[in-house]
TORKOL-441740 format. One line per 4 residues: number of its first residue (from 1); for each residue z, y, x of C-alpha. Coordinates in Angstrom, 1 decimal. Example, Ala and Ser with C-alpha at 12.3 -4.5 7.8 and 13.67 -1.06 7.14 Angstrom:
BEGIN
1	7.8/-4.5/12.3 ~ 7.1/-1.1/13.7
end
This chain:
BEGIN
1	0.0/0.0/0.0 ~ 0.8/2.4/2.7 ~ -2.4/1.8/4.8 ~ -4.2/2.0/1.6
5	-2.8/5.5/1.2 ~ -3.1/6.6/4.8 ~ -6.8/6.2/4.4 ~ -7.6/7.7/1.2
9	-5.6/10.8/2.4 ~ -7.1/11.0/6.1 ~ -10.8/10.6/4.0 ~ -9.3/13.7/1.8
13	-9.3/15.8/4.6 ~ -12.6/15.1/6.1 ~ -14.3/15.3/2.4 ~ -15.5/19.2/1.7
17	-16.3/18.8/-1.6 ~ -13.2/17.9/-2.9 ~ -10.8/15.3/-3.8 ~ -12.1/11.4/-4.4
21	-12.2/9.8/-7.6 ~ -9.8/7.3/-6.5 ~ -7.7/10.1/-4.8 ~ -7.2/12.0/-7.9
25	-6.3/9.4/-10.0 ~ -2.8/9.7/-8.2 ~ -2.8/13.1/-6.8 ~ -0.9/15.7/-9.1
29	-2.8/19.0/-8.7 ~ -1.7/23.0/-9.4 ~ -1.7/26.2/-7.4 ~ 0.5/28.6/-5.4
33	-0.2/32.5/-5.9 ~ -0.2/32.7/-2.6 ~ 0.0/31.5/1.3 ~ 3.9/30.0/1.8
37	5.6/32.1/4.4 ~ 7.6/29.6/5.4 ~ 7.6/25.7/5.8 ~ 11.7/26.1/6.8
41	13.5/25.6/3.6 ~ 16.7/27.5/4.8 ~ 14.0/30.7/5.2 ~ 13.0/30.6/1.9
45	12.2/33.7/-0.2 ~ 8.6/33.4/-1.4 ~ 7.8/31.6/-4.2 ~ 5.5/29.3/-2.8
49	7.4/28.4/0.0 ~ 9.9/27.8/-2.8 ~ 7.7/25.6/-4.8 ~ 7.4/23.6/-1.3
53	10.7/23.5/-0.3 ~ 11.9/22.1/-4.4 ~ 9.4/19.5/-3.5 ~ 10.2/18.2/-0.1
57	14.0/19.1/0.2 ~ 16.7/16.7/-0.4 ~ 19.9/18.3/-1.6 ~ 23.5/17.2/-1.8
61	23.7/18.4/-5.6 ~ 21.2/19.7/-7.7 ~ 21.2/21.3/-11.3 ~ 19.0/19.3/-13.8
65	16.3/21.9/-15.2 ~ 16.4/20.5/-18.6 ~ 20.0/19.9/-19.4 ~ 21.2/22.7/-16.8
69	23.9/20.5/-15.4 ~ 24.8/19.8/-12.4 ~ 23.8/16.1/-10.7 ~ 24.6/14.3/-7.7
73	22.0/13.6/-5.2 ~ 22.3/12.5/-1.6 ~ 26.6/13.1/-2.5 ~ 27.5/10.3/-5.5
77	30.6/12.8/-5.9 ~ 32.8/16.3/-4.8 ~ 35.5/17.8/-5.3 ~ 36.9/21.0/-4.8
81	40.2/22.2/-4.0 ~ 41.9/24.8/-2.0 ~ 41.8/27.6/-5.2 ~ 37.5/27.0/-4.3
85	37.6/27.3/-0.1 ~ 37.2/23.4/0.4 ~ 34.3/21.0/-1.3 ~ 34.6/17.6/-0.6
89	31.0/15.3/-0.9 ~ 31.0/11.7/-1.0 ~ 27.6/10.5/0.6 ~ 25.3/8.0/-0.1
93	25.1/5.0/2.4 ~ 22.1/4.1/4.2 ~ 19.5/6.5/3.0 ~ 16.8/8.1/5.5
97	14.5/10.7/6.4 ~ 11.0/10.5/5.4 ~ 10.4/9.4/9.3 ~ 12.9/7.0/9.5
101	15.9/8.7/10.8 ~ 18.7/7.4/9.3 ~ 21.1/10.3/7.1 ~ 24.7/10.8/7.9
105	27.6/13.1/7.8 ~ 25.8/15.0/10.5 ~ 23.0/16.1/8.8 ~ 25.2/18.1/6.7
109	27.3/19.6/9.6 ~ 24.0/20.4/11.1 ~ 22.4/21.6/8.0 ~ 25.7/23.9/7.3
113	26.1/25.7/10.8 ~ 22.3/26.4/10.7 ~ 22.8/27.9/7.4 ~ 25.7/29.9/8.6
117	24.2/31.0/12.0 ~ 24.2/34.8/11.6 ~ 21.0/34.6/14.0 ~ 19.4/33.1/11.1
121	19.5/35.5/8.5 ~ 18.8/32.7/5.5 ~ 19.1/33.8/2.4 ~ 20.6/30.7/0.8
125	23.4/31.7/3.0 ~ 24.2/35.0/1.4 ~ 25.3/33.0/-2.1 ~ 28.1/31.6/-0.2
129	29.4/35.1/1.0 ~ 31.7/36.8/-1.9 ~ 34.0/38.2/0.0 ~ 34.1/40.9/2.3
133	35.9/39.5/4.7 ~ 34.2/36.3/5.1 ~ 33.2/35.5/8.6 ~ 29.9/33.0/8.3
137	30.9/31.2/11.7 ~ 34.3/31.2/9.9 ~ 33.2/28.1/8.0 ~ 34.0/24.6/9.5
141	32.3/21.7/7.9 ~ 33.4/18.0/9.2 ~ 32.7/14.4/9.1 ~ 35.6/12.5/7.5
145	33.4/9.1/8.2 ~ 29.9/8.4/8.3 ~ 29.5/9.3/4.3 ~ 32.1/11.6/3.8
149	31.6/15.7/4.6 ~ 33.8/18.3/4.5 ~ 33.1/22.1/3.9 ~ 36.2/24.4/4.4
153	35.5/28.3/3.8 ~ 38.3/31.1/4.9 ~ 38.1/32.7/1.3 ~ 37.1/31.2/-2.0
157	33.2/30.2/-3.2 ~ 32.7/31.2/-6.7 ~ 30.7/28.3/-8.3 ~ 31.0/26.6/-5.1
161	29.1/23.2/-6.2 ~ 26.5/24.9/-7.7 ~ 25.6/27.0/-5.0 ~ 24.6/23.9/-3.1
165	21.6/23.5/-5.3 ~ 19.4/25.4/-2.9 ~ 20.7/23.9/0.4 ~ 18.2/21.8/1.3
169	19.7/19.0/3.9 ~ 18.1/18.5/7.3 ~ 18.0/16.5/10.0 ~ 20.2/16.6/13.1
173	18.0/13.9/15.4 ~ 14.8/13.7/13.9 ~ 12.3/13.7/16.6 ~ 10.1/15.9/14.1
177	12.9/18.2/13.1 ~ 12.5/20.5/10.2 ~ 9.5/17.8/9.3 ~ 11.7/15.3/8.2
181	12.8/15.6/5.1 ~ 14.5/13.4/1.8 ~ 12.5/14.9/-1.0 ~ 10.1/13.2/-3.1
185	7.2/14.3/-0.9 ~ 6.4/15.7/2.8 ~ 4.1/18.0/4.1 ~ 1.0/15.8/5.2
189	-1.8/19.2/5.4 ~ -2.2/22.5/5.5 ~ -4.9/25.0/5.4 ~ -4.3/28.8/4.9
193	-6.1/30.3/2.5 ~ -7.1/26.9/0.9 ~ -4.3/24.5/0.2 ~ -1.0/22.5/0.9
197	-1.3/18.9/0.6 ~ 1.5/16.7/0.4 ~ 2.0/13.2/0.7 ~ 4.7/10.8/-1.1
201	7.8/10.2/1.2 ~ 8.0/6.3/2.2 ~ 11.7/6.5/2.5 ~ 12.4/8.3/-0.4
205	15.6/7.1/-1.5 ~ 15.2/6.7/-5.5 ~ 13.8/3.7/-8.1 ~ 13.3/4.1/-11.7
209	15.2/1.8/-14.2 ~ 13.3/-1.2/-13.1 ~ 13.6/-1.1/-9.6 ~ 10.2/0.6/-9.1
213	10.0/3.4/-5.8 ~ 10.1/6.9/-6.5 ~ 7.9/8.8/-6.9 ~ 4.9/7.3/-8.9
217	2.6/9.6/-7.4 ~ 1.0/9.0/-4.1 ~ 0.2/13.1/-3.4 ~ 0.2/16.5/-4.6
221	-2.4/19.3/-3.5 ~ -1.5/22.7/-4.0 ~ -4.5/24.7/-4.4 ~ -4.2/28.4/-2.8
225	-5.5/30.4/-6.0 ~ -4.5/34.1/-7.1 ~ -7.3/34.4/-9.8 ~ -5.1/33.5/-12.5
229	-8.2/33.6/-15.1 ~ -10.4/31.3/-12.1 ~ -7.2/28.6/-12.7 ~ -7.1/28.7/-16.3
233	-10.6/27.8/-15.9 ~ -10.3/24.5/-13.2 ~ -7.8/23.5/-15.8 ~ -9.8/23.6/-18.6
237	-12.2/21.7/-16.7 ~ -10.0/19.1/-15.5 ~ -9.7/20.4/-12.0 ~ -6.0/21.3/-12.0
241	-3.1/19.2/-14.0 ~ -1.0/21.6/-14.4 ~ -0.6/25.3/-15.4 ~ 2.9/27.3/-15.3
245	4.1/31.2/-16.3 ~ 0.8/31.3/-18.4 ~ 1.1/34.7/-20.2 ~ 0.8/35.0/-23.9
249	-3.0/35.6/-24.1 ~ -4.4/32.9/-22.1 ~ -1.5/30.5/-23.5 ~ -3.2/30.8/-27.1
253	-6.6/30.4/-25.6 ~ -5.6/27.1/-24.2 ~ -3.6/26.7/-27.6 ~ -7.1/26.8/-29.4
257	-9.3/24.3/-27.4 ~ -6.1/22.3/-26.5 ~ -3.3/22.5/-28.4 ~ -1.9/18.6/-27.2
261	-1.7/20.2/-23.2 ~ 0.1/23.6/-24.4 ~ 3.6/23.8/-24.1 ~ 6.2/26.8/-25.4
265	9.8/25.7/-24.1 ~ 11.3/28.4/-25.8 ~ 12.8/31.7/-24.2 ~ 13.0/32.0/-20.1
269	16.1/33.6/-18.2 ~ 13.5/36.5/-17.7 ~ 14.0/40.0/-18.6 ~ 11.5/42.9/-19.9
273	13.6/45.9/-19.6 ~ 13.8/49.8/-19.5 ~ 15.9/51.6/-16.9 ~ 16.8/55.4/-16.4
277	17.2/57.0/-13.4 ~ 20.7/58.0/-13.0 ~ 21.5/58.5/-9.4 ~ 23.0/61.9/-8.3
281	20.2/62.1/-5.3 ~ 17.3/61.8/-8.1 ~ 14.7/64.6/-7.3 ~ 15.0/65.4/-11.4
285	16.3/68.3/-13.1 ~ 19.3/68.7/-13.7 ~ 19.0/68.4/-17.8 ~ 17.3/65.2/-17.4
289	20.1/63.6/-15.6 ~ 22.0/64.6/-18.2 ~ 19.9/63.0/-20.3 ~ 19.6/59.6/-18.6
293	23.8/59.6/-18.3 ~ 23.9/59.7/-21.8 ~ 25.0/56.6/-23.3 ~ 24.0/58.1/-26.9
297	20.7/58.7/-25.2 ~ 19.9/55.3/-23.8 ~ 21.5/53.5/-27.3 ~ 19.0/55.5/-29.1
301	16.1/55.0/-27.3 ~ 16.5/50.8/-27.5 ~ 17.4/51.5/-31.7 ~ 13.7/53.1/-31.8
305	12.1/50.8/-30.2 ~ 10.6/48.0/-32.5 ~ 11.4/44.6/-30.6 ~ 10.3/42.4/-33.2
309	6.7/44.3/-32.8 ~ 6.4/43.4/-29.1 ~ 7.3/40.0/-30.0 ~ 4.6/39.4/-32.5
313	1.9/41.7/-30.9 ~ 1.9/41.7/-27.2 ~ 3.5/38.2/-26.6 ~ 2.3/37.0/-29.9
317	5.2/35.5/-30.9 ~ 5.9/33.6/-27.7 ~ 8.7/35.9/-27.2 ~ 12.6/36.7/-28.0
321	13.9/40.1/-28.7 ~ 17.1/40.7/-25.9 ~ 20.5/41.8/-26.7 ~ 21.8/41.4/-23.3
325	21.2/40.1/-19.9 ~ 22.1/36.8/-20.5 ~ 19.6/34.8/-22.8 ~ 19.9/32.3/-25.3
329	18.6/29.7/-23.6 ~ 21.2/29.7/-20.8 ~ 23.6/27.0/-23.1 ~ 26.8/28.1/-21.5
333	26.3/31.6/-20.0 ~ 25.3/33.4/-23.1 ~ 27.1/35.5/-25.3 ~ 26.1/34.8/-29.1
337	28.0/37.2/-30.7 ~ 25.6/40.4/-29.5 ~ 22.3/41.0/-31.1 ~ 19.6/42.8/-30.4
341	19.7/46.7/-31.4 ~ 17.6/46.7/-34.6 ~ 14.5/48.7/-35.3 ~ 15.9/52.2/-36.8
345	14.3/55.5/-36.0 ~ 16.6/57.0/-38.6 ~ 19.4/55.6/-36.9 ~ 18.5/56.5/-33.6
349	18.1/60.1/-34.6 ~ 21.4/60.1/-36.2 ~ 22.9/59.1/-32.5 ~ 20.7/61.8/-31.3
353	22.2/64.6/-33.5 ~ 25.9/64.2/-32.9 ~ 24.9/64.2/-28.7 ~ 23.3/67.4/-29.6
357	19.6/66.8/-29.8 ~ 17.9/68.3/-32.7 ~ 13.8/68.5/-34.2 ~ 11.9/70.9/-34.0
361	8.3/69.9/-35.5 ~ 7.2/67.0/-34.3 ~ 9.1/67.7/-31.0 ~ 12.9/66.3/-30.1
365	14.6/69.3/-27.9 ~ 18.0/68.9/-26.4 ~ 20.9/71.7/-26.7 ~ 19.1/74.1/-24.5
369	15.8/73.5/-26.2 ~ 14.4/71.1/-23.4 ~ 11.6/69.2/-24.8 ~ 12.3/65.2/-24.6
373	9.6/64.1/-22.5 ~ 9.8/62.3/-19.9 ~ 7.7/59.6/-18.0 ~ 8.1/55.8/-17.3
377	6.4/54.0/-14.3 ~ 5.5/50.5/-14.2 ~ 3.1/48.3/-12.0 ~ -0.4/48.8/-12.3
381	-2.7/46.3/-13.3 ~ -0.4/44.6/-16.1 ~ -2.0/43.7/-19.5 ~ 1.6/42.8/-20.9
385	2.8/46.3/-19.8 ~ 0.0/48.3/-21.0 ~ -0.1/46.8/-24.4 ~ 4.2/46.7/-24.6
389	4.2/50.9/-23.5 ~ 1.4/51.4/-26.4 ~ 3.8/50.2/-28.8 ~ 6.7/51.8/-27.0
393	4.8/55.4/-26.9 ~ 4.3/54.7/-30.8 ~ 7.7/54.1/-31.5 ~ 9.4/57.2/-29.7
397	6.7/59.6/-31.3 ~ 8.6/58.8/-34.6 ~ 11.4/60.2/-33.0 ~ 9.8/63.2/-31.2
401	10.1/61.8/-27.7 ~ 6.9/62.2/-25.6 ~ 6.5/59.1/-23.1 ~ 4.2/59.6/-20.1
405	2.8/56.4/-18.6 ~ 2.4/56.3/-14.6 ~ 1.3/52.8/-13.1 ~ 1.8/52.4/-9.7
409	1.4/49.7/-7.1 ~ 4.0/47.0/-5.9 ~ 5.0/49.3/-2.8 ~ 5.2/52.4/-4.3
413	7.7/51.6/-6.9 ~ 9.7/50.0/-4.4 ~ 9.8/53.5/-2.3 ~ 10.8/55.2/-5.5
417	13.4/52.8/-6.2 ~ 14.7/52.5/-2.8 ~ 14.2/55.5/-0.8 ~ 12.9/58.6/-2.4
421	14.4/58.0/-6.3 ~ 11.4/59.8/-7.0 ~ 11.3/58.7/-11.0 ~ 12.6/58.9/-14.3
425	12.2/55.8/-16.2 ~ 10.7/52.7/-15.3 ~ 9.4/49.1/-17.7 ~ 10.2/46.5/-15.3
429	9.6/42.6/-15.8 ~ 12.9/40.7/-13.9 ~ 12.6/37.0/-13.2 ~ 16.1/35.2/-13.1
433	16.3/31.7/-11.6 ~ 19.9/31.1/-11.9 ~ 21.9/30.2/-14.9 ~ 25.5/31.2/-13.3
437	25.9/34.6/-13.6 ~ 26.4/34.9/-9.7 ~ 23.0/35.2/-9.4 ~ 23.6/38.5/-11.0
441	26.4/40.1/-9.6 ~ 24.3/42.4/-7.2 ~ 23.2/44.0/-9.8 ~ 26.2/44.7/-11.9
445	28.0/45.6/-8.8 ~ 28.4/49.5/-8.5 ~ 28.5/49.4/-4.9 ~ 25.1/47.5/-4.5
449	21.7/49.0/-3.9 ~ 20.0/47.0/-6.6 ~ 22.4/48.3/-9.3 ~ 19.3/49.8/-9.7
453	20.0/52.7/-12.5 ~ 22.9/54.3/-9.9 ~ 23.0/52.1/-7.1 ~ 25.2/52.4/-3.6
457	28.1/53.9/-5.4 ~ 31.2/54.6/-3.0 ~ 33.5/54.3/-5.8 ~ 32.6/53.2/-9.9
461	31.2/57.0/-10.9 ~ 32.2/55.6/-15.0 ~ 34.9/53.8/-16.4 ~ 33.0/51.5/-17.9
465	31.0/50.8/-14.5 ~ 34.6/50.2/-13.0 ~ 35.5/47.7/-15.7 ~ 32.5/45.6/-15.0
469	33.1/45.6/-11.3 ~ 36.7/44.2/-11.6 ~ 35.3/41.5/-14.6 ~ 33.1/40.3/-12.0
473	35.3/39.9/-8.8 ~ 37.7/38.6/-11.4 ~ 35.1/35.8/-12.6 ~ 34.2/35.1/-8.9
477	37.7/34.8/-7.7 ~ 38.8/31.8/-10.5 ~ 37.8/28.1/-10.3 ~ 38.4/27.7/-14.4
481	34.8/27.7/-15.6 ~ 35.9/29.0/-19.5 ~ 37.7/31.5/-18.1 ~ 34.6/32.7/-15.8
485	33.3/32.6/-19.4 ~ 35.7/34.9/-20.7 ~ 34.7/37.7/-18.3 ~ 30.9/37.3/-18.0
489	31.3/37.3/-21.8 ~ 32.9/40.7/-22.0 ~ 30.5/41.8/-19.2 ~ 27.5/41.0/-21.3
493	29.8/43.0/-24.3 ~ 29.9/46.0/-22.1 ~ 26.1/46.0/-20.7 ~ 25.3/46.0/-24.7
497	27.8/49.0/-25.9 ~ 26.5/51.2/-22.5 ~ 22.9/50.4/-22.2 ~ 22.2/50.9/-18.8
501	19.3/48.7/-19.1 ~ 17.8/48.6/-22.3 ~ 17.1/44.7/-23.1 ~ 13.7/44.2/-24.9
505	12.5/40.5/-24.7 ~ 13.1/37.6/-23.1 ~ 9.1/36.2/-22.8 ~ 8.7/32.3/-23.4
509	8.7/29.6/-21.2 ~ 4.8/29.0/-22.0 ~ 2.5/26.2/-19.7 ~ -0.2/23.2/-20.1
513	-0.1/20.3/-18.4 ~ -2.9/17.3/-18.5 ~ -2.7/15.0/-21.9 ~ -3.3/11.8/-19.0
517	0.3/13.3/-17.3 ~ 2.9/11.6/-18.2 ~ 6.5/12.3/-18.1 ~ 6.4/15.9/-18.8
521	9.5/17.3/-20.0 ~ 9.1/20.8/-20.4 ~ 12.3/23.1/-19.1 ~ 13.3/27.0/-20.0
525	14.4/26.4/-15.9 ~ 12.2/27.0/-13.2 ~ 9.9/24.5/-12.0 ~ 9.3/24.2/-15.8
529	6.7/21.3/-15.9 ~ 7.6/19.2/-12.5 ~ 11.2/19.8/-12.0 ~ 11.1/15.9/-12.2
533	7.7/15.6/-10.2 ~ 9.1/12.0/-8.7 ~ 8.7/11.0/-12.1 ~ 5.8/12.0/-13.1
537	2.7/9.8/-13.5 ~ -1.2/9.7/-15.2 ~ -1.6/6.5/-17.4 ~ -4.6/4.1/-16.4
541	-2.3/4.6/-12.8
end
């Protein structure tokens, strides 16, 4: 079987015109954006080097996409103890690398100090860092025996387990070093600007219920594409497998012509939101900071806008209106008892009124008879944008608010944010990943720079802002999951009241996938289609 493989893959590379016929029959096919930056999983912050490294990686404990709990992998158990500074795993005997190198207790010491090397700068190493004073070569990480590892740190992990989820283990005496890996598949090709192809891993350490080695699939090319409409198109035609993060548009296209390889799993963690710009160092006037500090202001603005139209128009309704940053699909994380502002011009202009804005015509003025306009930036070159700030610039007409759309490239809202503060409102799309709301704490955080309507603050500049700061260091800080509920809970409660983002939808988990793939399971959690690619299989195979 593995000769057999070896050739058909080694004639795969010296084919130009494409994949064999009986290549393809196993070979699971999709594309990356992009190039991968990276083939180091600890270096990871592109998503296609992401997409490899999920692939590959073997990890001591990783979080089902579908059920969103966590699972034992290469550990059958852990524990944690010492108020969350110490994680015990229990390892699984007599597994090995895809070259043969047998896995131990050293891996993960090796794996752990890498990690931890300040020279390395990875950025799966900054979720372990809560605390201040947390020195990274502080952390001390053991054998206790040849399948048992463990990880002391000098202050306490928040979510300590599940942070483990994107430590991918490696080997410590491999002779191919960062090539060896315990995932599914391994790197067997790659050419930039073309594709990634990847073999199955021979040591692979998982069966299926009968006995039968993981994973079914003998390889998986990764096509380099960026043409999103070019992809859609190789699917259609039988080129490509599978098809993830389609938008709304080209999802009921394929809905049409194939409505058995469409799927809708139902809201994503993602975020379409409005922020104000309310920084001190803004280059704005000084009446429209005033403005954008005004929690009437902001409250009114999400009351006029008509979520339930974006829903049904722009994502046609493969969308969920937001009442917070946490959405309904997360099972645990999200708070049920908020709802989305409801569509009321009359009652936004009521809010208006008692903060001292009046009409005049069809103009809104504020006490000193400043005209509300004002204009929004987003990123040039969106369809979902264009067509969501049509509807928006409808909506605050009704209320006398004149909106002035300025689309701008990748880099130059990043200055704006970043440097120069050079706007006044931006409609921004936010892709969230993780379920625990530590993945968010950055940005509630007053004193971080992508708090990103006030950010850097040297001390909370609200009360309300202080609130949220001690909620979160208070869920970070306590092991008791419910109670890390409790605070997140009256986090999400706060974000609501204040506004300081104005929720509007969470978009759809929306994808296609072959009707001759097997297995699919489709997840609101990100990969969405092959989160269990081992799995996964084409009948007649």
């Amino acid at each position: 079987m593995l000769t057999r493989l070896a050739a058909v893959l080694a004639l795969a590379t010296l084919l130009s015109a494409g994949l064999s016929p009986e290549e393809t029959a196993a070979t699971l096919r999709f594309c990356l954006r992009s190039d991968p930056k990276t083939f180091d999983a600890l270096l990871v912050e592109d998503e296609p080097s992401g997409v490899i490294r999920y692939l590959t990686s073997g990890y001591l404990i990783r979080r089902n996409r579908l059920t969103q709990e966590l699972e034992g992998e290469l550990a059958t158990k852990w524990q944690i103890s010492e108020q969350g500074r110490r994680i015990d795993f229990q390892l699984r005997p007599s597994l090995q690398f895809s070259d043969g190198t047998p896995f131990s207790c050293d891996d993960v010491v090796f794996t752990m100090q890498r990690l931890l090397d300040p020279a390395l700068h990875s950025p799966v190493a900054d979720s372990f860092l809560t605390g201040p004073l947390l020195n990274q070569r502080a952390v001390q990480t053991s054998c206790a025996g040849a399948n048992a590892v463990t990880v002391r740190f000098p202050a306490p992990v928040s979510a300590l387990a599940d942070q483990f989820d994107q430590v991918a283990i490696q080997s410590a005496h491999s002779p191919q070093k960062l090539a060896a890996v315990m995932g599914p598949f391994l790197v067997h090709e790659y050419k930039p600007g073309t594709h990634v192809l990847l073999n199955a891993n021979p040591y692979y350490w998982k069966s299926d219920a009968k006995g039968r080695k993981l994973p079914y699939l003998r390889a998986i090319r990764l096509d380099i594409q960026q043409n999103r409409d070019l992809e859609v198109m190789r699917f259609r035609k039988g080129e490509l497998d599978i098809v993830e993060r389609l938008d709304a548009e080209l999802f009921e296209r394929l809905a049409a012509d194939l409505p058995q390889s469409v799927s809708d799993a139902g809201p994503s963690l993602d975020w379409e939101i409005i922020v104000f710009n309310q920084a001190a160092k803004a280059p704005l006037p000084a009446y429209k900071l005033r403005w954008f500090r005004s929690t009437a202001f902001r409250r009114a603005i999400s009351e006029a806008i008509n979520r339930e139209d974006i829903c049904r128009i722009v994502f046609r309704g493969h969308a969920q209106p937001a009442a917070g940053p946490v959405s309904s699909s997360n099972r645990f994380w999200y708070n049920a008892a908020l709802k989305p502002d409801a569509h009321s011009p009359t009652a936004a202009l009521q809010r208006l009124e008692k903060d001292g804005f009046h009409r005049v015509g069809g103009n809104l003025v504020d006490r000193d008879g400043n005209k509300v306009e004002l204009s929004l930036i987003t990123n040039a070159g969106s369809k979902i944008h264009e067509r969501m700030l049509a509807l928006i610039q409808q909506d605050l007409a009704q209320i006398g608010i004149h909106i002035t759309v300025l689309s701008l490239d990748y880099s130059s809202i990043l200055e704006r944010f970043t440097r120069s503060f050079n706007y006044e409102a931006a409609l921004m799309a936010t892709t969230n990943v993780d379920v625990d709301p530590n993945g968010q704490k950055d940005v509630w955080l007053s004193s971080a720079d992508i708090h990103q309507w006030n950010p850097n603050q040297k001390s909370p500049e609200t009360e309300w802002e202080a609130r949220i700061d001690k909620l979160i260091l208070a869920q970070t800080e306590t092991l008791d999951r419910d109670k890390r509920k409790v605070y997140f809970d009256e986090v999400q409660q706060i974000v609501h009241e204040q506004a300081p983002f104005i929720f509007l939808v969470n978009p759809n988990s929306l994808g296609a996938f072959s009707r001759n793939l097997k297995n699919v399971s489709p997840a609101t959690l990100r990969p969405q289609l092959y989160w269990n690619a081992d799995r996964l299989y084409f009948s007649g195979t």
